[in-house]
C-alpha positions in Angstrom: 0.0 0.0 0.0 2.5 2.5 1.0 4.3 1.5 -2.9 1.5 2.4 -4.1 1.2 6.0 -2.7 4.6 6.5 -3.3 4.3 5.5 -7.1 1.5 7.4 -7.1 3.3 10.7 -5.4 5.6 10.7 -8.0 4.0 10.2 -10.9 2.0 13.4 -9.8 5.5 14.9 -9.3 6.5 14.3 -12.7 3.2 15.9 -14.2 3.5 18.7 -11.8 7.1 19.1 -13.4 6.3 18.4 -16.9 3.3 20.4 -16.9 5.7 24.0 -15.5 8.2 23.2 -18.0 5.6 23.2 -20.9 4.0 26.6 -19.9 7.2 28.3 -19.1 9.2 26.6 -22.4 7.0 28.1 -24.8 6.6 31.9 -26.5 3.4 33.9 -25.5 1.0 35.7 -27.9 2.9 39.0 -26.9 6.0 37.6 -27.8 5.0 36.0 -30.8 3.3 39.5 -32.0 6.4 41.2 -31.5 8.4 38.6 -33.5 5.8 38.9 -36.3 6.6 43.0 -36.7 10.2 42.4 -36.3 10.2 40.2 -39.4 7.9 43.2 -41.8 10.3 45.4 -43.5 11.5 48.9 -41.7 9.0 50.0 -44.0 5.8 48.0 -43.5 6.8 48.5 -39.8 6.2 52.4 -40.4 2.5 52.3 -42.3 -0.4 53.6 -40.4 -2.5 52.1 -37.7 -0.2 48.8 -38.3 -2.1 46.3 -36.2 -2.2 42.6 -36.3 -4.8 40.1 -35.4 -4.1 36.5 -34.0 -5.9 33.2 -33.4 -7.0 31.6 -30.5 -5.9 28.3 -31.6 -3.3 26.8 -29.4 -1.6 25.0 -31.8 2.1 24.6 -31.8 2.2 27.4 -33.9 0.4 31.5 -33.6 -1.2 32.7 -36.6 -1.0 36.4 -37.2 -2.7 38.4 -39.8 -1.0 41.8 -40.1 -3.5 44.7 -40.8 -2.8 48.7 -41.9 -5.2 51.5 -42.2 -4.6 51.0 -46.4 -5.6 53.3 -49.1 -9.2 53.7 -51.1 -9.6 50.8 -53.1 -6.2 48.6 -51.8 -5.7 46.1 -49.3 -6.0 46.5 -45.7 -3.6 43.2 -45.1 0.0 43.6 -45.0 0.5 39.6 -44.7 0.3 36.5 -42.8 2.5 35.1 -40.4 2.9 32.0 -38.2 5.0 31.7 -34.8 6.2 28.8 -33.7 5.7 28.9 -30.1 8.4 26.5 -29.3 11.5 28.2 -30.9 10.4 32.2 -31.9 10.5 30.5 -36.1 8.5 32.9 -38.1 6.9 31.7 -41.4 5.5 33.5 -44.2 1.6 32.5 -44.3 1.5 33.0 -47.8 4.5 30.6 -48.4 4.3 28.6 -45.0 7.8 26.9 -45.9 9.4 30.4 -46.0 11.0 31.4 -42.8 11.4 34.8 -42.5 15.2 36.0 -41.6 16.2 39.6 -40.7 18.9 40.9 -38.6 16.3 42.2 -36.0 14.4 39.3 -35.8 17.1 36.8 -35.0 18.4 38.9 -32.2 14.9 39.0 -30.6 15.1 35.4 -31.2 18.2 34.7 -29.3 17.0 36.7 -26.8 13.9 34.7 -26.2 15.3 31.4 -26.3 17.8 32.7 -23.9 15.1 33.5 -21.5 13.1 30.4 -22.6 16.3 28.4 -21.4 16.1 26.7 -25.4 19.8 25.6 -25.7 21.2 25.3 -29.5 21.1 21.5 -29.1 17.4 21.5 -28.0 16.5 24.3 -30.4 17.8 21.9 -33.7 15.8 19.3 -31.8 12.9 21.2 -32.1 13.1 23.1 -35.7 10.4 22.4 -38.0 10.4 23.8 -41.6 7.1 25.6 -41.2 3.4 24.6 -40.2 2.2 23.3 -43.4 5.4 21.2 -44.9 
């Protein structure tokens, strides 16, 4: 009996454990927003009433869709992005297999998985080439 609630002790450990690590190893919305406007151009980053919108979907991956206040007649949408939420990757939503690579961007990237505690080993581990490939 006393096996039993010991096994049982630690297994509730372990989730305990597992379940911290997965909430505090992962980027936020806020995070994953800022990536997204770190990887438009200087100029896109400058249009007016930039805004973006994202899902609720709690997927490995954040979907963004970048808005502006756009011109009679043109499109409001800037593009469309996805985040992945383990490793600060940003994709192209147009061309999910293109990830998006600009001197800003990797060094908020670095800087996150830094904070997130992602070591280079885990962070190959974990690399995907985009949501949809």
């Amino acid at each position: 009996m006393k096996l039993t609630g010991l096994i049982l002790l630690l297994s509730l450990n372990a989730t305990v454990v597992q379940s911290a690590y997965a909430t505090d190893h992962v980027i936020t919305v806020g995070q994953a927003k800022k990536l997204v406007i770190l990887a438009l151009s200087k100029e896109q980053r400058q249009l007016p009433k930039l805004g973006t919108e994202s899902d609720d979907n709690r997927s490995r991956f954040w979907y963004f869709t970048v808005t502006w206040q756009g011109v009679p007649h043109g499109s409001v949408v800037v593009g469309s992005y996805a985040v992945d939420s383990l490793t600060g990757d940003v994709f192209s939503g147009a061309a999910s297999c293109s990830e998006i690579n600009d001197e800003a961007l990797r060094a908020f990237q670095l800087q996150l998985r830094s904070k997130l505690h992602l070591a280079k080993t885990d962070y190959l581990r974990l690399k995907t080439d985009g949501p949809l490939c």
